[in-house]
FILUMSE-343276 format. One record per residue: residue in three letters; x, y negated, z negated of N, C-alpha, C, O in turn. Coordinates in steps of 0.001 Angstrom, whole numbers, padded with zeros to 6 digits, always signed. Example, Ala and Ser with C-alpha at 12.3 -4.5 7.8 and 13.67 -1.06 7.14 Angstrom:
// residues 2
ala+013190+005690-007800+012300+004500-007800+013200+003300-007800+014236+003319-008465 ser+012850+002250-007080+013670+001060-007140+012900-000030-007870+013409-001138-008039 
This chain:
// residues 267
unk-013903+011563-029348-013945+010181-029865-013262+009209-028918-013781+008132-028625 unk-012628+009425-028663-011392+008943-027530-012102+008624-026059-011807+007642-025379 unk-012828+009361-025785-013640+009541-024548-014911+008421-025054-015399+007563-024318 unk-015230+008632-026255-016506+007526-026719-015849+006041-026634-016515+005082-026243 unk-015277+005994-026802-014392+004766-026910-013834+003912-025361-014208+002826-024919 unk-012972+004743-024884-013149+004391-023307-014384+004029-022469-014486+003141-021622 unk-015399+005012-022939-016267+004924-022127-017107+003070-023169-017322+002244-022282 unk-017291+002796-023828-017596+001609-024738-016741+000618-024110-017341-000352-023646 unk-015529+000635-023993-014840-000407-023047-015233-000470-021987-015744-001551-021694 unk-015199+000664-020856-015607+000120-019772-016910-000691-019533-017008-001370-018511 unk-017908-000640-020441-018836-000538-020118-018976-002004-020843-019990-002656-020594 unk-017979-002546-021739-018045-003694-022195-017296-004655-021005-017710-005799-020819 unk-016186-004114-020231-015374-004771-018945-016574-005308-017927-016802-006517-017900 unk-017105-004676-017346-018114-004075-016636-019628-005383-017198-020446-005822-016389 unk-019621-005604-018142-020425-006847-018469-019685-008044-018610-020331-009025-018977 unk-018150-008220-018344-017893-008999-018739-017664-010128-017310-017578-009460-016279 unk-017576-011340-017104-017591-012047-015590-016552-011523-015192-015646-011037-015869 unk-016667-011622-013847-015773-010891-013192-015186-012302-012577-015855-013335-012621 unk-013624-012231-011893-012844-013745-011628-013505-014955-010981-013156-016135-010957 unk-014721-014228-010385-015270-015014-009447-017110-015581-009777-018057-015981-009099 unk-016883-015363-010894-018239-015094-011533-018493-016910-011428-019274-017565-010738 unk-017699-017225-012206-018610-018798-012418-018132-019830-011027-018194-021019-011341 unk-017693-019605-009636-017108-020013-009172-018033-021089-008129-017666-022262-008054 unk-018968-020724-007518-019799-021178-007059-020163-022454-007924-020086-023574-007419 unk-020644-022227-009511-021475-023007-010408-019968-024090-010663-020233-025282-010819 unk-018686-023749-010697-017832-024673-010665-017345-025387-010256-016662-026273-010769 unk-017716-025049-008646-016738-025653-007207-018378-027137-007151-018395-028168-006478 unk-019527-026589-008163-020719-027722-007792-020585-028519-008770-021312-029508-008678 unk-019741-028463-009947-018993-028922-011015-018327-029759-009993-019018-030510-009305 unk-017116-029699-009841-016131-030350-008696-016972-031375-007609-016781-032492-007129 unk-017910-030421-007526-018707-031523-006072-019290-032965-007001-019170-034171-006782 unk-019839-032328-007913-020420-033301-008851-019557-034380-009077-019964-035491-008736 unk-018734-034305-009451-017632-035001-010213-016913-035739-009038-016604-036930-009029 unk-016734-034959-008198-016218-035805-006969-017137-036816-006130-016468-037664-005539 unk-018514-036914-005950-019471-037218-005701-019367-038970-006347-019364-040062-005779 unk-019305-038634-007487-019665-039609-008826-018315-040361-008462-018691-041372-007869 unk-016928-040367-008524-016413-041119-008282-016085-041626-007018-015336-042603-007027 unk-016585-041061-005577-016536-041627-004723-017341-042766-004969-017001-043928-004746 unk-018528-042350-005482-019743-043636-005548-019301-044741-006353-019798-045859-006212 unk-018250-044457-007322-017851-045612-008163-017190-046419-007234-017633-047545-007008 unk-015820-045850-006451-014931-046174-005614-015454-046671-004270-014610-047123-003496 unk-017016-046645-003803-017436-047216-002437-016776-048371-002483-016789-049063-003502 unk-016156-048696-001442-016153-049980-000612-014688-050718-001417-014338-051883-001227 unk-014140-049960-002116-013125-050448-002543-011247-050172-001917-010680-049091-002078 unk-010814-050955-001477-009641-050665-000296-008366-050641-001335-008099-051355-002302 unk-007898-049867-000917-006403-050553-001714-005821-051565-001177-005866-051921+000001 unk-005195-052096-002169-004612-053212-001864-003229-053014-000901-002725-051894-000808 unk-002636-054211-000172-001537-053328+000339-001889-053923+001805-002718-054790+002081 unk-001212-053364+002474-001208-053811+003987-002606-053177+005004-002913-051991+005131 unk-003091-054029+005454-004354-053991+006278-004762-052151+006833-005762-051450+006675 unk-003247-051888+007599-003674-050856+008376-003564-049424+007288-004132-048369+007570 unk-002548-049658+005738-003135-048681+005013-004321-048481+004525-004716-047404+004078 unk-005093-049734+004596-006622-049616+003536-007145-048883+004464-007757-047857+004169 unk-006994-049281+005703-008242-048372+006751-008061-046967+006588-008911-046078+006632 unk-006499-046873+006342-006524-045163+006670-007021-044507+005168-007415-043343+005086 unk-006944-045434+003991-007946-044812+002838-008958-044544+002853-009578-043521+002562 unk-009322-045921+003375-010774-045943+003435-011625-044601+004279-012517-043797+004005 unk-011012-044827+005094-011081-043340+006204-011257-042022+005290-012193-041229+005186 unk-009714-042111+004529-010097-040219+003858-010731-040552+002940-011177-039527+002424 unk-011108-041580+002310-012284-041224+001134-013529-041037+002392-013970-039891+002313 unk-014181-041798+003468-015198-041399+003937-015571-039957+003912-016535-039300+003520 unk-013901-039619+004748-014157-037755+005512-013777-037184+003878-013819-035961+004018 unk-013564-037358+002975-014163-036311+001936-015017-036842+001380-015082-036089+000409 unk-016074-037881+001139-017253-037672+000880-018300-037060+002038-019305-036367+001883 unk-017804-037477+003013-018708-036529+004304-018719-034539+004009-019607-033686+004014 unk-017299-034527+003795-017086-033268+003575-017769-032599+001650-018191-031504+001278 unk-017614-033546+001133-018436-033186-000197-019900-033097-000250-020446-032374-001083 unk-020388-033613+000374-022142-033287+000537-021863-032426+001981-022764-031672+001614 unk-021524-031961+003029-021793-031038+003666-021395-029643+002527-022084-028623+002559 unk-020312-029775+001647-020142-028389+001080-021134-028549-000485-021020-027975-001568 unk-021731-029194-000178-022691-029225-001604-024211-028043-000474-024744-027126-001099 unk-024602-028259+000876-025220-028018+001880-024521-026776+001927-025258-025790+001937 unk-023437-026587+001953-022875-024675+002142-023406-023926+000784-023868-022792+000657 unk-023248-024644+000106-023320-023642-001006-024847-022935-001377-025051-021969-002111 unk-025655-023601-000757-026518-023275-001047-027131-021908-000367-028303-021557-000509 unk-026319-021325+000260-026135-019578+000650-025832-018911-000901-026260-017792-001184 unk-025196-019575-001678-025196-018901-002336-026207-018540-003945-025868-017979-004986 unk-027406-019105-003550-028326-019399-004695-029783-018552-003510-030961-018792-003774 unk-029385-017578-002242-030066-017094-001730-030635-015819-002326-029728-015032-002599 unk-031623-015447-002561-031668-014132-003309-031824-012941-002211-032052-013000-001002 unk-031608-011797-003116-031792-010763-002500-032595-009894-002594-032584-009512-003764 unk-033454-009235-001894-033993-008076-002004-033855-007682-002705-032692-007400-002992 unk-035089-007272-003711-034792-006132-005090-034190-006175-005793-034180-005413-006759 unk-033022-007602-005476-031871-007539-006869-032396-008528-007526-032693-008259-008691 unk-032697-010012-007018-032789-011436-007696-034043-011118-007364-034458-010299-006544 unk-035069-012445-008670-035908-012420-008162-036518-013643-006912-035779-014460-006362 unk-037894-013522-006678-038041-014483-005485-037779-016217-006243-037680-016772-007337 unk-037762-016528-004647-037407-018472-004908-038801-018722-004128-038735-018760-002899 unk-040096-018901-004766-041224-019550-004095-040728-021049-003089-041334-021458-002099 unk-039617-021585-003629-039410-022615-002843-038447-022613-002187-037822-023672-002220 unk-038118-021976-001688-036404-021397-000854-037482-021400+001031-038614-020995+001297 unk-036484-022006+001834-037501-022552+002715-036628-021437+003587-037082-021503+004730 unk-035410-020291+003533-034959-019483+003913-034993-018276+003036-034632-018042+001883 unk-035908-017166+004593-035804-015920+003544-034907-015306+002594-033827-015827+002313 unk-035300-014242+002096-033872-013543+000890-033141-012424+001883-033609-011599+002669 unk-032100-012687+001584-031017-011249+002190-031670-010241+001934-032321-010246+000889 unk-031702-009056+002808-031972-007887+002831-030853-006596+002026-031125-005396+002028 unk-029627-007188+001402-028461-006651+000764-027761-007772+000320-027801-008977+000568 unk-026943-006854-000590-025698-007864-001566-024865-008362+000021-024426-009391+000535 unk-024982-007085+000302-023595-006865+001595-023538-008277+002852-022654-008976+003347 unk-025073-008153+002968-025474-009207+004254-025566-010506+003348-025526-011435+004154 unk-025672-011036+002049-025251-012308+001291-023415-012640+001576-022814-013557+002138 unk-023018-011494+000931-021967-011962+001218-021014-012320+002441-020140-013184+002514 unk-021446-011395+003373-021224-011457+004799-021697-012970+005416-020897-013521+006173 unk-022729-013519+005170-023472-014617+005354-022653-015699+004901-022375-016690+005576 unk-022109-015366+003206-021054-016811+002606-019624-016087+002807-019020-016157+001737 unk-019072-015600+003523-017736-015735+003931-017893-016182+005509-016905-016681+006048 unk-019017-016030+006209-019272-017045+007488-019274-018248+007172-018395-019059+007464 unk-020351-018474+006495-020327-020192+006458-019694-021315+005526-019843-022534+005438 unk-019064-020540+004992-017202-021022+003938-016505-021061+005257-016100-022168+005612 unk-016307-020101+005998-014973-020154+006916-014836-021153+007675-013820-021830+007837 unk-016498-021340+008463-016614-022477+009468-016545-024148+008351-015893-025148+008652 unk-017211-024020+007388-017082-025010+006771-015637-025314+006330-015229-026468+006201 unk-014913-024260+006116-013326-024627+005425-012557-024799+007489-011452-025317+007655 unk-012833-024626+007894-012062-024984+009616-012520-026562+009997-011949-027640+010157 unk-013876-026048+010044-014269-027855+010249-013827-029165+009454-013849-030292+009947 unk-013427-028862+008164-013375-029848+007109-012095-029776+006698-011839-030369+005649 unk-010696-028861+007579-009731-028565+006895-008717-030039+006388-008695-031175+006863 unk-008101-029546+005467-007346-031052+005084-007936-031655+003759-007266-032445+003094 unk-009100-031303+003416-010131-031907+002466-010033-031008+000965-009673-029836+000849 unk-010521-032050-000243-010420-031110-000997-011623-030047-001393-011647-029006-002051 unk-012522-030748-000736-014084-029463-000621-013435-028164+000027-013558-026985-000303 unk-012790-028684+000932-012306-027071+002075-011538-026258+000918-011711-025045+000793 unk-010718-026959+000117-009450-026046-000714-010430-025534-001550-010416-024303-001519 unk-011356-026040-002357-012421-025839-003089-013482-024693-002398-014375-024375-003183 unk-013518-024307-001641-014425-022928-000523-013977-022490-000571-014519-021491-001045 unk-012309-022197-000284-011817-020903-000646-012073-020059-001311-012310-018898-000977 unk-012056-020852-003130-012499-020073-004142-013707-019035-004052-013342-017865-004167 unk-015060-019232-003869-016494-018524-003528-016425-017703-002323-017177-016731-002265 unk-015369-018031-001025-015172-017523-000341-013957-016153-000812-013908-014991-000409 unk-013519-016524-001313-012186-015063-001764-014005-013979-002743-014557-012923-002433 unk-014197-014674-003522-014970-013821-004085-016274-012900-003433-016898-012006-004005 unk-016376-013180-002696-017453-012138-001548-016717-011794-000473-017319-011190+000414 unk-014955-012145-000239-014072-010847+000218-013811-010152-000516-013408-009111+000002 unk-013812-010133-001576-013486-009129-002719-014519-008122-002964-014309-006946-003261 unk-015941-008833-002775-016800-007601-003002-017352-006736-001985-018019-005713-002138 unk-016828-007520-000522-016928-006465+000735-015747-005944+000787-015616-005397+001883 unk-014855-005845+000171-013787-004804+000149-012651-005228+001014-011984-004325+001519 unk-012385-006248+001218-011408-006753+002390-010492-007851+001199-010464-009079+001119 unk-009899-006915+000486-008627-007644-000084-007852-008464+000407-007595-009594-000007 unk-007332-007771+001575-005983-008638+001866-006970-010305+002886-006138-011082+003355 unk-008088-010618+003083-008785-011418+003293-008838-012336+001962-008357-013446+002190 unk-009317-012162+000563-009376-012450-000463-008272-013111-000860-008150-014277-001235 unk-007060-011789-000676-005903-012801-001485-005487-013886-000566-004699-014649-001125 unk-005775-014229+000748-005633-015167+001484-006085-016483+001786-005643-017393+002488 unk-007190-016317+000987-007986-017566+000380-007857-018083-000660-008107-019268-000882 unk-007313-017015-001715-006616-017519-002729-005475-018498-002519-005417-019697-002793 unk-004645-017744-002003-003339-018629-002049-003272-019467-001242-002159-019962-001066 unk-004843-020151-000127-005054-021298+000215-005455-022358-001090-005298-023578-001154 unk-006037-021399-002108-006764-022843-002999-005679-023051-004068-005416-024166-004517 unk-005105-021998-004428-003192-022103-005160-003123-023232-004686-003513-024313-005129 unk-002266-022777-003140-001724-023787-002861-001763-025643-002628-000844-026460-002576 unk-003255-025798-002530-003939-026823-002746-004405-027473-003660-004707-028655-003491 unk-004581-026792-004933-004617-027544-006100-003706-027883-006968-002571-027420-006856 unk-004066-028835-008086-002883-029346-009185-002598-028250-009621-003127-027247-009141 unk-001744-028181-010580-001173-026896-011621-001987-027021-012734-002035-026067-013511 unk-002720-028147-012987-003328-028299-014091-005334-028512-013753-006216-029126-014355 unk-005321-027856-012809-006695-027392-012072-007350-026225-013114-006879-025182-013567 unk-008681-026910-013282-009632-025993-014637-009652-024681-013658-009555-023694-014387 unk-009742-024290-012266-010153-023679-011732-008894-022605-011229-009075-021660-010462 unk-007952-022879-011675-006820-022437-011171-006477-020458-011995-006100-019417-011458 unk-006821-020769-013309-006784-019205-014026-007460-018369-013667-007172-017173-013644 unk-008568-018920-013296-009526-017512-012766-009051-017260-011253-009203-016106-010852 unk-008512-018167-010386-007971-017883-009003-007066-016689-009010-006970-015759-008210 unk-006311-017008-010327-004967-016153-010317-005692-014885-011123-005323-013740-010862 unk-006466-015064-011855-007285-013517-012487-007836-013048-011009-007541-011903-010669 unk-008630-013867-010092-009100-013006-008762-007952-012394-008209-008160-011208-007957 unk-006698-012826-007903-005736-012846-007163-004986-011266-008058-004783-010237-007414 unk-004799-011327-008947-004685-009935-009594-005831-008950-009567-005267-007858-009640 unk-006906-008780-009514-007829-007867-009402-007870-007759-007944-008579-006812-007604 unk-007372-008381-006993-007902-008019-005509-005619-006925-005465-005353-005871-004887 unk-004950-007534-006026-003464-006801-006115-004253-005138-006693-004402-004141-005986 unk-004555-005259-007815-005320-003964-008240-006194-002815-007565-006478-001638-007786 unk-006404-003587-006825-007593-002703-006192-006961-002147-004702-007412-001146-004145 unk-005711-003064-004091-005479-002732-003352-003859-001285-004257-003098-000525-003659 unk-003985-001501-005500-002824-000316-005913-001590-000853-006208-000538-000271-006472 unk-001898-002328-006113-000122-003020-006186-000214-003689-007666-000442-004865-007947 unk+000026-002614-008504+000080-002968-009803+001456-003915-009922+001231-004875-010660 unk+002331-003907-009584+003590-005385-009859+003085-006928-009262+003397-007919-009923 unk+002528-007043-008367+001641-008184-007932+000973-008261-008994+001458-009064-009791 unk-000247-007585-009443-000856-007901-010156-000764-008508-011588-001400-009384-012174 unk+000169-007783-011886+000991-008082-013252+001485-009528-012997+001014-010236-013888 unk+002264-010270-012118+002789-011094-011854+001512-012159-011983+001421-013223-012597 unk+000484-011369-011079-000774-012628-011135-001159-013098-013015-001092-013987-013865 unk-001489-011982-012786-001804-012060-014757-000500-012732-015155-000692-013934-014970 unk+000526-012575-015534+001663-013329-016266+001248-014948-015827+001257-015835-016680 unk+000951-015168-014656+000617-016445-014056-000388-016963-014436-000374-018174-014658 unk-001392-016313-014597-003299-016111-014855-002906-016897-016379-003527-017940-016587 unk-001670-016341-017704-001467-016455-018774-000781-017910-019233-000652-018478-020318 unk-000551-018101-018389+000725-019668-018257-000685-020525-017958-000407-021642-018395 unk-001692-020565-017576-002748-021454-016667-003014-021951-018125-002639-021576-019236 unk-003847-022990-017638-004442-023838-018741-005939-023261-018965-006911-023909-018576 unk-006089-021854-019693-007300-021091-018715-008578-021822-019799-009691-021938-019286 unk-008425-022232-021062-009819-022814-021901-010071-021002-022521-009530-019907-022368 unk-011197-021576-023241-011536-020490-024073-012074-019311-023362-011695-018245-023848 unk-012956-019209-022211-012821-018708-021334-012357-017622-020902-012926-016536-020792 unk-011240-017934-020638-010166-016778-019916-009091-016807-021432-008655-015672-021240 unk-008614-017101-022303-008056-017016-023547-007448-015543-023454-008114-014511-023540 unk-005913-015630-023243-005109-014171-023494-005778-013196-022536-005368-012037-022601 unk-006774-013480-021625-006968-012454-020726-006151-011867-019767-006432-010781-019258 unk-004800-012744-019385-003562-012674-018778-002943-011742-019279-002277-010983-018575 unk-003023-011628-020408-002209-010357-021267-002846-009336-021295-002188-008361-020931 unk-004153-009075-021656-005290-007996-021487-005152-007376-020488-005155-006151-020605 unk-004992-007932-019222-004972-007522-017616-003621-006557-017696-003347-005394-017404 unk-002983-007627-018221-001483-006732-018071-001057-005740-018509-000380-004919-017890 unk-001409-005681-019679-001679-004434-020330-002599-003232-019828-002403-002038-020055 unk-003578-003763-019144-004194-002592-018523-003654-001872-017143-004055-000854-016579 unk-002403-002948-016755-001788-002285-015213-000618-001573-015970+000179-000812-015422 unk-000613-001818-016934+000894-001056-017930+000337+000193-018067+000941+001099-017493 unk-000964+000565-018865-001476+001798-019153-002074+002642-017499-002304+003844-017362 unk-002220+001374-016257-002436+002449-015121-001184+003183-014840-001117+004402-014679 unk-000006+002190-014784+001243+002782-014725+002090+004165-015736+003183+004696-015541 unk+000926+004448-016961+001529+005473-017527+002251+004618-018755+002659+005161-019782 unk+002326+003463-018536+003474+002855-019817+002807+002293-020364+002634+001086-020195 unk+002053+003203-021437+001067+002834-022460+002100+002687-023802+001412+002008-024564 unk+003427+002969-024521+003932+002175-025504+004300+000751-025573+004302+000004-026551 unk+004784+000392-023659+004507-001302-023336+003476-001899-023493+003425-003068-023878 unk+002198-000974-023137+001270-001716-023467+000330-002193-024223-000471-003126-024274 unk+000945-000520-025266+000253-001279-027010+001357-002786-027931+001126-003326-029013 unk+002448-003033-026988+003269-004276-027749+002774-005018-026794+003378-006022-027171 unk+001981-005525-025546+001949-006264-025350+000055-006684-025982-000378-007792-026298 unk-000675-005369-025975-002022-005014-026906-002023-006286-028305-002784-007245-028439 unk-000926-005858-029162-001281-005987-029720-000870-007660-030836-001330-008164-031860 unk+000423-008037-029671+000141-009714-029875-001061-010434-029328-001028-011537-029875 unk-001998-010386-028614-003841-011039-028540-003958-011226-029680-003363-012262-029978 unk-004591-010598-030820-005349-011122-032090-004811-011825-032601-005488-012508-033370 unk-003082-012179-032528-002259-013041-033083-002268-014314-032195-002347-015399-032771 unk-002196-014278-030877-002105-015395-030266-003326-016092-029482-003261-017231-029018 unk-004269-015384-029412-006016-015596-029287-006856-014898-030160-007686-014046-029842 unk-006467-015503-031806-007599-015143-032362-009353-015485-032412-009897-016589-032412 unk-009828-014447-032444-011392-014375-032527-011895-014917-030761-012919-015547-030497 unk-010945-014495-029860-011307-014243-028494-011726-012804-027941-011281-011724-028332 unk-012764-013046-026857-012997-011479-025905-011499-011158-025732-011443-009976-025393 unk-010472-011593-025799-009380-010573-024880-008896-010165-026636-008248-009131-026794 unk-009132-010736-027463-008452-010032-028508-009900-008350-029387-009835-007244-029924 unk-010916-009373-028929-011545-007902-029683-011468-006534-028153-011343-005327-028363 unk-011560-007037-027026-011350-005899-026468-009683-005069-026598-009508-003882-026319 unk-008792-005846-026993-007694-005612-026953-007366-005061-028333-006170-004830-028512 unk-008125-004827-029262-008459-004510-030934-009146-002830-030161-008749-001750-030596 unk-009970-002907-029247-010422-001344-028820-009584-000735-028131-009150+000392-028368 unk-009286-001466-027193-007882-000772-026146-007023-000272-027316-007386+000862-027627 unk-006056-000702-028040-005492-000366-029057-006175+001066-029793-005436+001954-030218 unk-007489+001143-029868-008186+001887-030702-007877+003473-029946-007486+004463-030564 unk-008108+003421-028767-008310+004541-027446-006721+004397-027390-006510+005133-026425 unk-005565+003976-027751-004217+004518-027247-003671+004941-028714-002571+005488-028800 unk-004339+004719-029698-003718+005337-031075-003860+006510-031118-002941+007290-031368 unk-005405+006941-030806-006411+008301-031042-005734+009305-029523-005866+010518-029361 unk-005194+008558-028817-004580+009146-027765-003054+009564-028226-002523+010410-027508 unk-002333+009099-029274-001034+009356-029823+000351+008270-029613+001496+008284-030065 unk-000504+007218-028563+000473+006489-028896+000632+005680-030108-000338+005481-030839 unk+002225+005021-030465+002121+004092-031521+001726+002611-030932+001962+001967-029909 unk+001002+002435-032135+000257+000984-032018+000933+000003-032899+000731+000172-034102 unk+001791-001116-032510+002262-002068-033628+001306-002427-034552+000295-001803-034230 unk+001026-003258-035764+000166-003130-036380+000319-005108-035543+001364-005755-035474 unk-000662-005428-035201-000974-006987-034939-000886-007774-036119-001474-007517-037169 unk+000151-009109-035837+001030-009362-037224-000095-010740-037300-000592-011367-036364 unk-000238-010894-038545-001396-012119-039165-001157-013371-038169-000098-013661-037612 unk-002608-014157-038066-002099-015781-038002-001423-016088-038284-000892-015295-039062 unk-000739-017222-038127+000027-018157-039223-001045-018666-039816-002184-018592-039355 unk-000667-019317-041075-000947-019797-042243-001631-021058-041739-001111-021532-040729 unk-002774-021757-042268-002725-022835-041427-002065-023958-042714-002120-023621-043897 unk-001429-025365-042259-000975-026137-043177-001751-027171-043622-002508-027852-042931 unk-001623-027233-044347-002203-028345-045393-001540-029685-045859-000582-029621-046629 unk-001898-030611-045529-001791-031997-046126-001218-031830-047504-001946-031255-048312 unk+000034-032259-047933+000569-032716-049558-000510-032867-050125-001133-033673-049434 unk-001328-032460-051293-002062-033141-051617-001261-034136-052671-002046-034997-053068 unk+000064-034286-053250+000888-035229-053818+001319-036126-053150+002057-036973-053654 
């Protein structure tokens, strides 16, 4: 039963996006949005002394220059592949012959695009799509290095920032450095992640607790999710995880109710 159960999780993990999943479709979110208010903002100087307006005026140019050239990069990544995607009748460049040679293809033309354009917020914004096809050619310590270029470049309150730090722990994982990782996730958990990523910070963590063998840490940290992300993916997978460490013999706290919700006096 125990074995049925594991194997039902993985296989639910395994469908679920992976850190880098919506990243591409977000960073064109960002382009969008950045796009739109340059166009509001054309031709408008700050006020202030002559030789500061120019130098505004200037970096709004070179990041709208740089926002439609990386709207032009991205489009490596809507290339299909051989046998996996299907065809683009209107794609005026053939399809990759492998996942391998796609991704190889968009960590080239992220790199040159993030060198040429450095300083910009499109460049900090490439990182992201770029860490995620180092991650799937297997070159971690490449990955987490792009990460903690777009960390370091964005607000703290960046929509895009939780899943950086969820990539940034799965590339710690894979390279075996379960305390990094944990750290990422604790970080991943503090983010402003939206419904989305909801308690997945804790989920993660819990799962580098049970690689580590310290599966009674990780049914108390299991089993506050349903309490603190109710009716989220990290709480029903974290309702099975729980399921596979009971039937395994560990103790499972029992996950303590919502709160109550309050109600208006009606007096």
């Amino acid at each position: 039963m125990a074995q049925q159960k594991t194997e039902k999780i993985r296989q639910q993990e395994l469908r679920q996006p992976d850190a880098f999943q919506k990243a591409g479709a977000d960073a064109r979110d960002w382009l969008m949005q950045r796009q739109k208010f340059l166009a509001i903002g054309a031709g408008v100087l700050v006020l202030g002394a002559v030789g500061a307006a120019i130098v505004s005026e200037v970096s709004k140019r070179g990041e709208e220059t740089a926002s439609m050239e990386f709207g032009q990069t991205l489009t490596v990544l809507d290339r299909p592949v051989t046998g996996v995607d299907p065809a683009d009748p209107t794609s005026t460049e053939p399809p990759f012959a492998t996942v391998q040679a796609r991704d190889e293809e968009i960590v080239k033309q992220l790199a040159t695009f993030r060198e040429k354009n450095d300083g910009t917020r499109a460049a900090t914004t490439a990182a992201l799509p770029q860490a995620k096809a180092e991650f799937r050619l297997g070159k971690y310590d490449d990955s987490l290095a792009s990460l903690a270029v777009f960390l370091k470049g964005v607000p703290e309150n960046d929509a895009l920032r939780a899943g950086a730090l969820e990539g940034q722990g799965y590339a710690y994982e894979a390279k075996g450095d379960f305390a990094n990782a944990i750290t990422s996730f604790e970080q991943m958990e503090k983010a402003d992640s939206g419904e989305y990523l909801a308690g997945m910070g804790q989920y993660h963590k819990a799962r580098m607790l049970i690689l580590q063998g310290k599966k009674d840490d990780a049914a108390q940290v299991l089993s506050k999710i349903p309490t603190d992300h109710p009716n989220s993916a990290a709480a029903r997978q974290a309702t099975e995880r729980m399921a596979v460490l009971a039937s395994e013999g560990v103790k499972v706290p029992t996950p303590a109710p919502p709160p109550a919700a309050i109600t208006p006096d009606a007096g």
